[in-house]
C-alpha positions in Angstrom: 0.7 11.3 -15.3 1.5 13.6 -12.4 0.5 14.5 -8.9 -2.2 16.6 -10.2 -4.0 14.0 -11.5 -4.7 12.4 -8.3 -6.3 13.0 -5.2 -4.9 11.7 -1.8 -8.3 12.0 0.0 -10.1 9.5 -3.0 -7.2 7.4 -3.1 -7.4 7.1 1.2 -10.8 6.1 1.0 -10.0 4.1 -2.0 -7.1 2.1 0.0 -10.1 1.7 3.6 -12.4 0.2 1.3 -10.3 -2.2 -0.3 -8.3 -3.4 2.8 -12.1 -4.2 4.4 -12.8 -6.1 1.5 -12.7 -10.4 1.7 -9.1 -11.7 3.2 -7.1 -8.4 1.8 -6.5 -7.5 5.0 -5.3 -10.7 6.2 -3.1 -10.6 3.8 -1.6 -7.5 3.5 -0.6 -8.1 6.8 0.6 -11.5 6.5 2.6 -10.0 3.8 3.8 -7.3 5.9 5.5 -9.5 8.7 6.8 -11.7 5.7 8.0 -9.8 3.8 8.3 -6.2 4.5 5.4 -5.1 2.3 4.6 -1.9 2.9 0.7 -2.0 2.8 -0.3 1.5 1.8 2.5 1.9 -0.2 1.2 -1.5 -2.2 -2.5 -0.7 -2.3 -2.0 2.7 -3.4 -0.2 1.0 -6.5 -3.1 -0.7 -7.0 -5.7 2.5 -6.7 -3.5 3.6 -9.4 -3.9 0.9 -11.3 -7.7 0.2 -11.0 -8.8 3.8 -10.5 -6.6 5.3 -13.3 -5.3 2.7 -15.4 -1.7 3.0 -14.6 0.3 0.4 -13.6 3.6 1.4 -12.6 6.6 -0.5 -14.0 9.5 -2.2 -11.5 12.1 1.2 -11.9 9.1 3.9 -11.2 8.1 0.9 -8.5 11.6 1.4 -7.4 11.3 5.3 -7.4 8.3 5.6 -5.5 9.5 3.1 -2.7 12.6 5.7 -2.4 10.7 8.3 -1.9 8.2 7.1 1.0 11.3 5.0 2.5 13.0 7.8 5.1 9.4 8.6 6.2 8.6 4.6 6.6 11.8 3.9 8.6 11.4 7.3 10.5 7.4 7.2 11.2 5.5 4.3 10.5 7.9 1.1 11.3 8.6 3.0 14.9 5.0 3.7 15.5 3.8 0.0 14.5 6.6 -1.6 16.6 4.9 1.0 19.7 1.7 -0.6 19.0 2.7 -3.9 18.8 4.6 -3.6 22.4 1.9 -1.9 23.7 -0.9 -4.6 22.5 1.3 -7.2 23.8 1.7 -5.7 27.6 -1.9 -5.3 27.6 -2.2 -1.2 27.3 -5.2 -0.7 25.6 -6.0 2.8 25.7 -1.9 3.4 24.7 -2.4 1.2 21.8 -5.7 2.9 20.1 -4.0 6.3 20.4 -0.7 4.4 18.6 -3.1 2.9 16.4 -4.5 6.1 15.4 -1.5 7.8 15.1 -0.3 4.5 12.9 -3.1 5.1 10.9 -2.3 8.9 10.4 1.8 8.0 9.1 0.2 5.5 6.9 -1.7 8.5 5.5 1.7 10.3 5.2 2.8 7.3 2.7 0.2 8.1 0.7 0.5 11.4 0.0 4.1 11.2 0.0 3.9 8.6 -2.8 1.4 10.5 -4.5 3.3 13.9 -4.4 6.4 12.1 -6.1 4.4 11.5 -9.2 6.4 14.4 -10.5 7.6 12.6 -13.3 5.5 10.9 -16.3 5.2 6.7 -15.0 6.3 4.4 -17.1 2.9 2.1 -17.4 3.0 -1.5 -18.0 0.3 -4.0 -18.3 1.6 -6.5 -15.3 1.3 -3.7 -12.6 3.1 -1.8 -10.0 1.4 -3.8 -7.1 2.8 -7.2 -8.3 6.1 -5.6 -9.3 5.9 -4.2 -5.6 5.5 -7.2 -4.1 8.1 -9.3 -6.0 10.6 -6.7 -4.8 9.8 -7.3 -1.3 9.7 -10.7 -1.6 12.4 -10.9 -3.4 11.5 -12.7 -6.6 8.9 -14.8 -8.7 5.4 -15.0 -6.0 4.5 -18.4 -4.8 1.5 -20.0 -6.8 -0.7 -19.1 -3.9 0.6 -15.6 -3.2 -0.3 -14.8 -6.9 -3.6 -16.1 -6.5 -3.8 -13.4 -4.0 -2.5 -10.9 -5.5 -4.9 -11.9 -8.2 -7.8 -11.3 -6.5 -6.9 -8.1 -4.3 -6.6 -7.0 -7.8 -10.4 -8.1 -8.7 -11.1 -6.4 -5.4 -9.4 -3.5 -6.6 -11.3 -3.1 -10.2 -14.1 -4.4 -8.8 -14.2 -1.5 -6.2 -12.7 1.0 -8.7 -15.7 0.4 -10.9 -18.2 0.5 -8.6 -16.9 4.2 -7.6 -17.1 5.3 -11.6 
């Protein structure tokens, strides 16, 4: 599969749904101060997975997170860390505009993800969304974290095959 075969817009709307959906949220973003997770980058794994059947072994995994990482580091981490100062001193109207703007470099790790599919993926049956997320946290998920990952995933098909 390539970059053709995909389209940034459905996966985006994909990626709002699910993130709205039960405790995914919370946990993306307990995830994210734990462990680095980058939470488009990890539920646009799993719209791949759920939406087109492809789950994305550890090296494409590895690829992919290559790819997005100058844009991450450049955009998105400077941009959240913005937000979080400005949330914390109390600047609301500052930190809906960073918010926003968070929201729109999120966007970018999509489509830059999505625009690296230039090579066929090498598809597995475990998935590139729990491959993802032992390689930020750095090994075997905790009995609870794979619950959780568990059911994101259910979230995922469940949402994946309500869109069919």
């Amino acid at each position: 599969m390539n970059r053709t075969d995909f389209d940034g817009d459905a996966a985006w709307a994909f990626i709002g749904a699910l993130y709205g959906r039960g405790a995914v949220k919370d946990w993306c973003l307990e995830w994210q101060d734990a462990h680095d997770l980058d939470v488009s980058f990890f539920l646009t794994l799993l719209w791949l997975e759920a939406a087109h059947g492809c789950c994305v072994g550890p090296a494409d995994v590895r690829r992919l997170d290559a790819a997005v990482a100058d844009w991450r580091a450049a955009v998105v981490k400077p941009i959240r860390s913005a937000r979080r100062f400005a949330r914390a001193a109390d600047h609301k109207d500052v930190r809906e505009k960073l918010s926003a703007a968070e929201l729109a470099a999120e966007r970018g790790i999509v489509d830059t993800l999505l625009g690296a599919l230039t090579q066929p993926l090498a598809c597995i049956e475990d998935g590139g969304a729990a491959a993802y997320f032992s390689q930020c946290s750095g090994g075997v998920p905790s009995a609870q974290d794979r619950r959780r990952l568990s059911a994101i995933a259910d979230h995922a098909r469940a949402l994946a095959n309500n869109s069919a």
